[in-house]
C-alpha positions in Angstrom: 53.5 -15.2 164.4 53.0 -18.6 163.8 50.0 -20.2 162.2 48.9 -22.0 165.4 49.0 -18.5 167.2 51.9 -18.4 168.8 51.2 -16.1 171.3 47.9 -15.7 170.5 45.2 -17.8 172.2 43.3 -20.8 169.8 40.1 -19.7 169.9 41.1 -16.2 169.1 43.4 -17.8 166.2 40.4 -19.8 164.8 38.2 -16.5 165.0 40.2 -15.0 163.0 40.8 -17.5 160.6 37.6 -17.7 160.1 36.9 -14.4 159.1 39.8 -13.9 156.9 38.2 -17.3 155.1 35.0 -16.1 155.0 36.1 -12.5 153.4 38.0 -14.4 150.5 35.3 -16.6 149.7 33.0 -13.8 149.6 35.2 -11.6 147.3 35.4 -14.3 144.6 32.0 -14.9 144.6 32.3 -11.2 143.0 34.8 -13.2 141.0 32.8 -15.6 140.2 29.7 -13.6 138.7 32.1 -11.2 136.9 33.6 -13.9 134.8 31.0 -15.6 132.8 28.1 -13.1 133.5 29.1 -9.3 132.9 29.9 -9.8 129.1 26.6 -11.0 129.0 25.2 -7.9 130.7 27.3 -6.0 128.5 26.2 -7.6 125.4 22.3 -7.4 126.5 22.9 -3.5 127.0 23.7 -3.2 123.1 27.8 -3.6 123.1 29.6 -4.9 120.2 32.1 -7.4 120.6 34.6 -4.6 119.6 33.1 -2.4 122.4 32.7 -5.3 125.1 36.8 -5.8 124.2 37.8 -2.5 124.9 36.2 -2.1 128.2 37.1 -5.2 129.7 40.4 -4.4 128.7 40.3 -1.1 130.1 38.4 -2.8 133.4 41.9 -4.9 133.8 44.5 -1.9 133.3 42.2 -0.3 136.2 43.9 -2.6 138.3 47.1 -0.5 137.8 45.6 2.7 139.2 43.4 1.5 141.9 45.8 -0.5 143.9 48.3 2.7 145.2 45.3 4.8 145.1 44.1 2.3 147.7 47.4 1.7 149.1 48.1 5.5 149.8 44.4 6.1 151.8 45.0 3.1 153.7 48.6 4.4 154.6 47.2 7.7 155.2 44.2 6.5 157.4 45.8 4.0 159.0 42.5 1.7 158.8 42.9 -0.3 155.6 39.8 -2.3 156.6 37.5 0.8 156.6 39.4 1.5 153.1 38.2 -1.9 151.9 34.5 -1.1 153.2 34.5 2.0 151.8 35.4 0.8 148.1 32.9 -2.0 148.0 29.9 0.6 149.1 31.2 2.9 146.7 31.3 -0.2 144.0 27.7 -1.2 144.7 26.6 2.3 144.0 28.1 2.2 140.7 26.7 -1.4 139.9 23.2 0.4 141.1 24.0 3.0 138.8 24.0 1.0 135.6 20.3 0.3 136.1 18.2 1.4 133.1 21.4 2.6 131.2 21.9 2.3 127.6 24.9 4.9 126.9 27.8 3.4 125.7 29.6 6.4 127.2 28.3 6.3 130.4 27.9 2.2 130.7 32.2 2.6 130.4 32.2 5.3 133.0 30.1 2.9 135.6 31.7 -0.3 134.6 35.3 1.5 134.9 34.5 2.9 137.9 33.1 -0.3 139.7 36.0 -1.7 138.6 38.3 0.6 139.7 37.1 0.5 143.1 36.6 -3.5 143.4 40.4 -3.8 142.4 41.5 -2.1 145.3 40.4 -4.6 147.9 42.1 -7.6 147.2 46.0 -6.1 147.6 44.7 -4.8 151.2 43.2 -7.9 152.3 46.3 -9.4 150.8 48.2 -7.5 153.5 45.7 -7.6 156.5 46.0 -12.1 155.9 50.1 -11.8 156.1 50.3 -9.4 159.2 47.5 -12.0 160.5 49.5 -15.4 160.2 52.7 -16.6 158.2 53.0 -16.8 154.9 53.9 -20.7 153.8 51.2 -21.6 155.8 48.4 -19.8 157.6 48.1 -17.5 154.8 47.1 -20.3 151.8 44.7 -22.5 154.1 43.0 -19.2 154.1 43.0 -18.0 150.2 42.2 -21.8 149.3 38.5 -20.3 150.5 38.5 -17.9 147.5 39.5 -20.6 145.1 37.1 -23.0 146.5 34.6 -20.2 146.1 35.5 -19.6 142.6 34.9 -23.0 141.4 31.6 -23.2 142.9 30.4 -20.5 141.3 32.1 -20.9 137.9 30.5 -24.8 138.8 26.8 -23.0 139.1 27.1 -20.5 136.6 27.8 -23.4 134.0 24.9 -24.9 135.1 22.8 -21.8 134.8 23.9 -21.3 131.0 23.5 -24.8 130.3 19.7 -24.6 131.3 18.8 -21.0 131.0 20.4 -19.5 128.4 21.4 -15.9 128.7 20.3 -14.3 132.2 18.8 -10.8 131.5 21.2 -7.6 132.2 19.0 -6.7 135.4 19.0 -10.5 136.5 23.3 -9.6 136.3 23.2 -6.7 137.7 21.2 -8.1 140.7 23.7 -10.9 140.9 26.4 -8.7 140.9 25.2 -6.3 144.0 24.5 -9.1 145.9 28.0 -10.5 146.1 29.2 -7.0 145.8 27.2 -6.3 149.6 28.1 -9.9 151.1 31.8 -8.1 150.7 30.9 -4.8 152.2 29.3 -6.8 154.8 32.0 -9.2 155.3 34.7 -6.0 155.4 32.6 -5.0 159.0 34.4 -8.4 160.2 37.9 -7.6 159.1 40.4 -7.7 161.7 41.8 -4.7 162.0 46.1 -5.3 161.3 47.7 -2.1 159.9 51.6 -1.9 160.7 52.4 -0.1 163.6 53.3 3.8 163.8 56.9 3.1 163.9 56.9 2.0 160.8 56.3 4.3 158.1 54.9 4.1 154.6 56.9 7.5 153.7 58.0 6.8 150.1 56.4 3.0 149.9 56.4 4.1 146.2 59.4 5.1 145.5 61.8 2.4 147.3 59.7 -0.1 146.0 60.2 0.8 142.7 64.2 1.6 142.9 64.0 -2.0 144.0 66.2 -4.5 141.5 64.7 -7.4 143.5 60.9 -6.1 144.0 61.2 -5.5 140.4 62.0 -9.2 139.3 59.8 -10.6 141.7 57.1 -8.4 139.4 58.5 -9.2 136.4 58.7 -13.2 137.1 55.1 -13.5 138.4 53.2 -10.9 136.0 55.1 -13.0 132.4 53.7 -16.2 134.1 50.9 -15.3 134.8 50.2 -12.9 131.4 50.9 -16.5 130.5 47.1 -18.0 131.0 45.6 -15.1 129.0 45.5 -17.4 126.1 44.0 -19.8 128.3 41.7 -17.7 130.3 40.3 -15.7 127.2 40.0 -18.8 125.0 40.6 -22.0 126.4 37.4 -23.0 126.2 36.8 -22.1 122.8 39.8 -24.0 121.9 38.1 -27.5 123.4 35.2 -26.7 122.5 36.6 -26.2 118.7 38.4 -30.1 119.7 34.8 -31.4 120.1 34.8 -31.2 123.8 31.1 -30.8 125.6 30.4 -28.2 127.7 30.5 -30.7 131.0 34.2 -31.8 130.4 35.7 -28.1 129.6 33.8 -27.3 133.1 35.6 -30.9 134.5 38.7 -29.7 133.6 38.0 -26.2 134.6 37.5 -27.0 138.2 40.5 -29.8 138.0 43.0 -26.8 137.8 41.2 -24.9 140.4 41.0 -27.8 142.8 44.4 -28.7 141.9 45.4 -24.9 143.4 43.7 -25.7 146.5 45.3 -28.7 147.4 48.5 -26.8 147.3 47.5 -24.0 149.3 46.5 -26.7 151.7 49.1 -29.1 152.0 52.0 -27.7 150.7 53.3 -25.1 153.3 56.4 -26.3 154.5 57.5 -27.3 150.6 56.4 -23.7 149.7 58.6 -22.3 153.2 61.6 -24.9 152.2 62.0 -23.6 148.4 61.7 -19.8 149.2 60.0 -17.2 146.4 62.6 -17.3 143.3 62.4 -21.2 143.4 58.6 -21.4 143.6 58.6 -18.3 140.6 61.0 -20.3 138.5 59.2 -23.7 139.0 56.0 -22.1 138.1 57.6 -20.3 134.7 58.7 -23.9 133.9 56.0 -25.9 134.2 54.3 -22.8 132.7 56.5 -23.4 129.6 55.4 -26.7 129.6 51.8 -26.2 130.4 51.5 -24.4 127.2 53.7 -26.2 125.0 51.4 -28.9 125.6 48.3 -27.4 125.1 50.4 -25.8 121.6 50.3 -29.1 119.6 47.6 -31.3 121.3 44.3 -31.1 122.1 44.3 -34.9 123.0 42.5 -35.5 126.5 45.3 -38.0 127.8 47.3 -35.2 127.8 45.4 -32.5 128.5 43.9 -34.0 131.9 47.4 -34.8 133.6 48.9 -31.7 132.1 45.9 -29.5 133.8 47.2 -30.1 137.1 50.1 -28.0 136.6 47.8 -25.1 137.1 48.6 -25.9 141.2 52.3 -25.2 139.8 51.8 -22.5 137.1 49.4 -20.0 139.0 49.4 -21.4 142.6 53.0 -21.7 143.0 53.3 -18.2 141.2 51.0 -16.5 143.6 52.4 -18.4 146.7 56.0 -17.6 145.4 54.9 -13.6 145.5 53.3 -13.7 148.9 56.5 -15.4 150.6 58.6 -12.7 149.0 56.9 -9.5 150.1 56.4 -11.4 153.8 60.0 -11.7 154.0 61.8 -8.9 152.2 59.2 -5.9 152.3 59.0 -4.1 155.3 55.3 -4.0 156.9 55.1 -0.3 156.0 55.5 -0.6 152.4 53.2 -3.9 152.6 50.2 -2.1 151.6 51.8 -0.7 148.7 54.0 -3.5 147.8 50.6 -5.8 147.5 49.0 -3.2 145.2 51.8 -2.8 142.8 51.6 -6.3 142.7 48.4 -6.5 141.8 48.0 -4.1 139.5 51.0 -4.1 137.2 51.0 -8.6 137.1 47.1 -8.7 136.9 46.3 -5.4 135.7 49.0 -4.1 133.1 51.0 -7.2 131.9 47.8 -9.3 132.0 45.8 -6.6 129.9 48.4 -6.3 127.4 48.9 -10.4 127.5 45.1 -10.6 126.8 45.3 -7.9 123.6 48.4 -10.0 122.2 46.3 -13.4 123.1 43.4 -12.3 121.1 45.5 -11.7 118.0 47.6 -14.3 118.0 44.6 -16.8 118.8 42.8 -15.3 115.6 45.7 -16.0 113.2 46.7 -19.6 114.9 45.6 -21.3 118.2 48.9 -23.0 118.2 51.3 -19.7 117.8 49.3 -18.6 120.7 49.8 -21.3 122.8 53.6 -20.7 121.7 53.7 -17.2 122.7 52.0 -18.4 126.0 54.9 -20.6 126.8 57.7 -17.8 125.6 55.8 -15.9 128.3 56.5 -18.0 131.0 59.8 -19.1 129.7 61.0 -15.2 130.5 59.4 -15.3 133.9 61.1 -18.1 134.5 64.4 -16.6 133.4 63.2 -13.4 135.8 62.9 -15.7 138.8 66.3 -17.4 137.8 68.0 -13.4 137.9 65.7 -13.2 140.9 67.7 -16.2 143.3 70.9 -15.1 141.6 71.0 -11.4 143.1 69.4 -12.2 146.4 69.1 -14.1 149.4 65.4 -15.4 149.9 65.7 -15.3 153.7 67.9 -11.4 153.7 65.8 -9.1 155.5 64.8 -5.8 153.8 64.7 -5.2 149.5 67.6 -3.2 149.5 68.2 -1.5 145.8 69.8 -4.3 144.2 
């Protein structure tokens, strides 16, 4: 289907635009919360930094378990939007749960948990936006609404730290069912797009996995993107260390992030013209040099232009994915397919990226940064394996 509906009448096409916008801005709201606020909760509930470490690092290699757990009742039921509803009640009543809690034991269990089940979401919804529109186009006018969503918040939660200070854990707990119910509640508007009968999920699994190419598409975005972990985790340590104020690391936050959106709007028939190994490699390249960069210079004339690569690094990364399992998975397997993705590049590779990150960035910032652009150097050499054993436009993954 095309993204101006094809067959499908405008208004109908807008409607559901619209509600596939509104769903991914609402789920990075969650996003957006998470990220700067629930090590604070964690920390005003008694954690040690140890502790905190551990469980957010556990909370990431969730990903790998709840995205075919997902996958498989969505297959089964054949309603992957009641699947998404379903895991964002269940994740408020864990959030709800945490109330008045102390345990260390228990605190994991809940936080786990909520995890587990908010990690589901995003593969589905991943598949329900590619079966809804095509992928070089339709599909990043709609997930620039969770980016955009993501650097308001990140905007608003600077400005809460800046003049509050820490929020309370029940003030973060409060925060965090809110957003967590504007999803459950924007689930109800889902559209709902499961592939047909005929095509069966029997064994999504399995063939995906005896898949050489499926494989290298994983293994190109998930080294990229384990990449950032440096980055994400301390980033902003590292300019703040550089004597940069709190406003400019924000500035240059949202520059990457805005960057992203203006390629997810503009960009589509660059992204359909190069095809998913040549958007993967680009990315692992200006990855490489991303973080070579940021490796032996913390000077802001090159740090501002050299932040724009993010668009590159993540956006044409992510973009790069989407196109691939649009074209070569088959819309049985899409389910699956979206949850492997997500959980072994964001859950497995990232965790472990984050765990190396941490060490490395304790013993030398700039060995970090290094091992940051190795990372993406070998994703870029996956995506280069990637074009050389397969035809971007072949249909079907075939085992080779």
């Amino acid at each position: 289907m095309s993204v101006d509906g094809g067959d499908r009448p405008m208004p109908a096409w807008r409607a559901l635009y619209g509600r596939l916008s509104l769903f991914y801005g609402v789920y990075f709201l969650v996003a957006g919360v998470l990220a700067p606020f629930w090590p604070v909760f964690l920390a005003g509930r008694g954690l040690d930094a140890d502790q905190i470490g551990l469980l957010l690092g556990v909370n990431l290699w969730a990903r790998i378990l709840a995205g075919p757990l997902a996958a498989r009742l969505a297959d089964a039921s054949r309603d992957a939007r009641l699947v998404i509803f379903l895991s964002a009640v269940t994740a408020l009543s864990s959030a709800f749960g945490l109330f008045g809690v102390d345990s260390y034991g228990t605190i994991f269990a809940l936080s786990t948990g909520f995890y587990l089940l908010l990690s589901g979401i995003m593969p589905l919804t991943e598949a329900i936006t590619l079966r809804a529109t095509d992928a070089h186009r339709g599909y990043g006018r709609i997930r620039l609404w969770g980016s955009f969503s993501f650097v308001a918040e990140a905007f608003v939660s600077g400005l809460v730290l800046e003049f509050y200070g820490r929020l309370s854990p029940d003030t973060v707990l409060w925060l965090v069912i809110l957003t967590v119910a504007l999803v459950a509640l924007a689930a109800l508007l889902l559209p709902r797009l499961d592939a047909p009968r005929s095509q069966s999920s029997h064994g999504a699994f399995r063939v995906l996995l005896a898949s050489r190419r499926f494989l290298l598409m994983i293994a190109a975005s998930g080294l990229t993107l384990g990449g950032h972990a440096v980055q994400f985790s301390f980033g902003s340590l590292h300019w703040k260390a550089a004597g940069y104020p709190d406003w400019l690391i924000g500035t240059l936050l949202a520059e990457g992030s805005i960057a992203e959106i203006l390629l997810f709007s503009f960009c589509g028939p660059l992204v359909q013209r190069l095809g998913p190994s040549r958007l993967l490699l680009i990315a692992g390249l200006l990855g490489t040099l991303r973080w070579l960069v940021f490796a032996f210079t913390t000077d802001l004339a090159a740090v501002v232009p050299v932040q724009l690569l993010h668009a590159a690094n993540f956006g044409a990364m992510h973009m790069g994915a989407m196109l691939f399992i649009a074209r070569a998975v088959p819309p049985g397997h899409a389910n699956m397919a979206q949850s492997l993705y997500s959980g072994i590049t964001l859950g497995g590779l990232m965790g472990a990226a984050t765990l190396l990150a941490g060490v490395l960035y304790q013993a030398d910032p700039m060995v970090a940064y290094l091992s940051a652009a190795a990372l993406s150097t070998l994703g870029a050499g996956a995506a280069l394996w990637l074009g050389l054993v397969s035809r971007d436009r072949a249909p079907g993954l075939g085992a080779t």
